[in-house]
N, C-alpha and C positions, 0 to 999 in steps of 0.2 A: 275552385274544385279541380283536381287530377281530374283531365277528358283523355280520354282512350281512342286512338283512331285504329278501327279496323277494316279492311277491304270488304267488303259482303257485297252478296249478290240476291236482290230483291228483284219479285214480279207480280207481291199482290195488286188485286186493284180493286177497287171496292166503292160504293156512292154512302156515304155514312151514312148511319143510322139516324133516326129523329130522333135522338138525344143530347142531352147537354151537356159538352164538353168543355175542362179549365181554361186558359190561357198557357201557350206553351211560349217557351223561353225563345226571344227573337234571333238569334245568334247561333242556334242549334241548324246543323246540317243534316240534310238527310237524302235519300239516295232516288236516282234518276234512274229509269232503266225502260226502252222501246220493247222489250218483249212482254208482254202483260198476261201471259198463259203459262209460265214457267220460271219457276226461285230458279237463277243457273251461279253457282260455284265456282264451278270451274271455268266458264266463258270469262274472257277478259276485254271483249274489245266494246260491250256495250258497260262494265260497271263501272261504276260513281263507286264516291265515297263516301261516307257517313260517319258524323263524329256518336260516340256510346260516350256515356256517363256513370266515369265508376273509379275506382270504386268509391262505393258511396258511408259514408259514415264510421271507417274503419271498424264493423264491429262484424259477426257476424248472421247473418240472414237469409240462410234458407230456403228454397222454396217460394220465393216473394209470389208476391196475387197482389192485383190494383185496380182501385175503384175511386170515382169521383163523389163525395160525399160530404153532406154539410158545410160544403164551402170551400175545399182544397180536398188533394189526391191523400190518397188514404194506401198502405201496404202494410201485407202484413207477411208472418214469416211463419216457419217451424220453430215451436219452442227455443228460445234459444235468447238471452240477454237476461236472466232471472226472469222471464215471464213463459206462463203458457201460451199465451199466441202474442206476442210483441206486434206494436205497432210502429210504422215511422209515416212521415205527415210528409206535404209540399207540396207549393203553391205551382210549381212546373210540369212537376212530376220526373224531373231532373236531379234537382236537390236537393236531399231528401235529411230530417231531422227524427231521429229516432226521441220517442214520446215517452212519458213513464206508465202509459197506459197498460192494461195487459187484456186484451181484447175477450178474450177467455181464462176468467181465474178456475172457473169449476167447470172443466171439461164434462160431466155427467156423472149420474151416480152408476149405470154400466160399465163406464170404463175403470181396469183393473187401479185398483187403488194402491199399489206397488209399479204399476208404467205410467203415469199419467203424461209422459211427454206426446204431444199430439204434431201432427206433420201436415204440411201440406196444404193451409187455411183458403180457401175462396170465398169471396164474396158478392152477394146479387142484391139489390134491389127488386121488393116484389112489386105489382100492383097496387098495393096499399100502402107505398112509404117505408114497409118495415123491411130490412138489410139482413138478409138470409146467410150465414155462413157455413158451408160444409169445409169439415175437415174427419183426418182419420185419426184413428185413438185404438190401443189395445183391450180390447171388450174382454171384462170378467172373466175367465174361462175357457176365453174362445181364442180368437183372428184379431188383423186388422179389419174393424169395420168402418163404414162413413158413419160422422153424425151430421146433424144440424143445429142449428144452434139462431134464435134471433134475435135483433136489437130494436130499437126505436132510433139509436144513432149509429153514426157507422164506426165512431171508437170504443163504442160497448159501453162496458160488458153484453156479453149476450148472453141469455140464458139457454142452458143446451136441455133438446128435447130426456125423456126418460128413456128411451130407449134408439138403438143406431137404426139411421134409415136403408143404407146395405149391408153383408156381412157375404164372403161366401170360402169359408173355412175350408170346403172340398178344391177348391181352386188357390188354395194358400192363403186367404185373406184381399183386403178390396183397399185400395190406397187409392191417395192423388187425384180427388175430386174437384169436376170444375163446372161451372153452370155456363147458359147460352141460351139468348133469348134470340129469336129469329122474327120477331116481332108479330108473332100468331101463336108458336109453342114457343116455351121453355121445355130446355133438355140437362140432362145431367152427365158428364163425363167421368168414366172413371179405370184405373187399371187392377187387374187381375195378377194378385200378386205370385205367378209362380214360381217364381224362381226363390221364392222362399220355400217351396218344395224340396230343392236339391237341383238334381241333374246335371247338367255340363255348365251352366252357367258358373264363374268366377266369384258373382254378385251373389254369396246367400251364406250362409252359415256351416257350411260342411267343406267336406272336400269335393271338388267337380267329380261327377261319373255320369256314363251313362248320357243319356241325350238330352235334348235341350226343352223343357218345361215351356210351355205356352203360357204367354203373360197378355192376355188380351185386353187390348182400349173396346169399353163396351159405353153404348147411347141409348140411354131411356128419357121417352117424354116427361115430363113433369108437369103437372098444373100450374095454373098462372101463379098460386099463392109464391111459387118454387120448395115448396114442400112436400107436395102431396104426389106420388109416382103414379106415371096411368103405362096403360101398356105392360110391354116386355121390352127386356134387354138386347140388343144386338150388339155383334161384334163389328167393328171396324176398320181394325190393324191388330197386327201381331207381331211379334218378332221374327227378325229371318236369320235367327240361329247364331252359326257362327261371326260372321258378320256384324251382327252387335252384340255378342255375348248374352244373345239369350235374352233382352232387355229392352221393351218400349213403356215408357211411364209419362205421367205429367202434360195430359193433354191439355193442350186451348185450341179453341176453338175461334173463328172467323167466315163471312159468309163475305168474297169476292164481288168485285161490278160484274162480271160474269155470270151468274148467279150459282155459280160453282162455289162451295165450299174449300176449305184449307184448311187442316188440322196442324198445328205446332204440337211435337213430342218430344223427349230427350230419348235417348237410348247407348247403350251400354251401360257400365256401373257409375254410378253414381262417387265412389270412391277413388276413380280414376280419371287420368287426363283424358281418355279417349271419350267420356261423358260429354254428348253435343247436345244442339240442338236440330232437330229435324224436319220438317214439312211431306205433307201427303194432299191428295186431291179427290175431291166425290164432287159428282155432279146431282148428289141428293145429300141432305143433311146424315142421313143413316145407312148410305150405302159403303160400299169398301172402297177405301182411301187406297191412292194408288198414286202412281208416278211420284215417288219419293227423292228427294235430296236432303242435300245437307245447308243448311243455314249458316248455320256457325259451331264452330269447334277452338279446339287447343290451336293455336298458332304460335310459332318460335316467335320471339322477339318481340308479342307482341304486350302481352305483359296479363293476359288472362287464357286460368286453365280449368279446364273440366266445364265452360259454361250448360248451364240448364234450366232447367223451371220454369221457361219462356212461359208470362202470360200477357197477352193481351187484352188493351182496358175493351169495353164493350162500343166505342166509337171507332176503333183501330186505328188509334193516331198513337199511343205511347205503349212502349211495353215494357217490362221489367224480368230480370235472369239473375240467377247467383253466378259466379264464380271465383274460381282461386289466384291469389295474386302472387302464386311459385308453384314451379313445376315439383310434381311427387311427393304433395303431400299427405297424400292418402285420404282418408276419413275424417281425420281430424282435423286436416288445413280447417278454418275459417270461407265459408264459403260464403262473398261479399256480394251485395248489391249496387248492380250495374242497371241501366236504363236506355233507352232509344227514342228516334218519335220516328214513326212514320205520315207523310203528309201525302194523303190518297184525294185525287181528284177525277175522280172516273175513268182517264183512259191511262193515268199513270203516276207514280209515284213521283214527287220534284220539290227543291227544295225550298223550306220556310220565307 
């Protein structure tokens, strides 16, 4: 496989979760770093290096989301390979083999029978063995909303509920949902799609005017099933305008040895190289995320553009990102699946 070497600067730290995690590839590098309270970018004299895996399967993928399941990792994407939700398999979670599955053939009898492309797939493990996946789809009538959708296995089919679990049309519609279990609640992740309103943002269907539209990452509890919503919605981050064009989407989520939270987001357009990925900090599951940087971006020479869609698996050892394999492709480049691992030991991240 083509490996990717990029400079990055890591400082989660975390004691994993009591769950059961694959076998990761012996040979994979991963990153070393003495400050454990802060992702730093720009500092050079404490980062390592870490070898990313990608691109993967030359095809393209999405939005990837990863879960360990029935025996080997499991990803899935945005619509995209002739299927509604495409899946690709591996036993590393490195190497990945696109499947002939389609994880989702009937999106829902809600969603508009004219859009049925869906975006954004995540996947959970309930309480009961049964494999929960929210994604967004264009509702009848309306917005993007979330649905859900279950399995018995985690390559599907899933059968999707009758009607979407969020919607919120007044805020331009609801994308890019992602679950998180803190090992007492399950919560649900999701963004507020404004910038499909208009306004200054670059990223929306018009021409910019006007100021910059609120696209809020909002967290509501979930019951343990992960279906069922308790509570209300809180906001967590938003976009800072200019700066990122108007644009925070595609949360994951992770809970720190700290017991500080860290949210992964991308922000700017999605259609451009300046599309990264990002990190914020709450020292409560649902409080406002703060002290932000930058993870990973475009870098010259280094052979990937516009990366995004960071999700992390629920152990926080491997994660999975799209991106482009040439600069200014716009929308249509193929946006490829790349991978990482991170090896967390309490007081700091070191390698395999």
């Amino acid at each position: 496989m083509k490996s990717l070497l990029l400079s990055l600067g890591a400082g989660l730290v975390a004691g994993l979760p009591s769950q059961q995690h694959a076998p990761r590839a012996p040979e994979a590098l991963t990153l070393g770093l003495a400050n454990i309270t802060k992702i730093d970018m720009a500092g050079t004299s404490d980062l390592r290096r870490r070898t990313l895996y990608g691109p993967a399967m030359g095809v393209n993928f999405p939005d990837p989301s990863i879960i360990w399941g029935d025996g080997s990792w499991k990803a899935y994407a945005t619509s995209s390979n002739g299927k509604v939700i495409p899946v690709a398999t591996s036993s590393d979670a490195l190497s990945w083999t696109l499947s002939g599955s389609d994880a989702l053939p009937n999106p829902g009898s809600w969603v508009d029978p004219n859009d049925r492309g869906v975006w954004a797939p995540d996947v959970q493990k309930n309480d009961a063995g049964t494999y929960v996946m929210y994604y967004t789809a264009h509702q009848n009538g309306g917005s993007h909303c979330i649905g859900v959708a279950t399995s018995a296995t985690a390559i599907g089919p899933f059968t999707p509920q009758s009607a979407p679990l969020i919607c919120d049309t007044a805020g331009g519609g609801v994308i890019d949902a992602s679950g998180y279990d803190d090992g007492t609640n399950r919560w649900i992740l999701w963004k507020v799609d404004g910038n499909n309103l208009g306004g200054a943002s670059t990223c929306q269907g018009g021409t910019p005017s006007g100021s910059y539209k609120s696209t809020p990452i909002k967290i509501q509890k979930m019951a343990r099933d992960a279906i069922t919503l308790q509570g209300s919605a809180k906001t967590i981050l938003d976009n800072e305008g200019a700066s990122n064009d108007g644009v925070v989407e595609a949360p994951s989520l992770y809970q720190i040895g700290s017991g500080n939270y860290v949210l992964f987001y991308s922000a700017h357009c999605y259609s451009t190289d300046d599309y990264d990925v990002e990190y914020a900090f709450s020292s409560t599951i649902d409080g406002s995320y703060t002290n932000r940087g930058i993870l990973i971006r475009t870098v010259d020479n280094k052979g990937v553009y516009g990366p995004g869609g960071l999700d992390i698996d629920p152990n926080g050892v491997n994660v999975v990102f799209h991106g482009r394999t040439a600069a200014n492709q716009g929308g249509g480049g193929a946006r490829e699946l790349y991978s990482a691992t991170l090896t967390i030991n309490g007081q700091s991240i070191s390698g395999v």
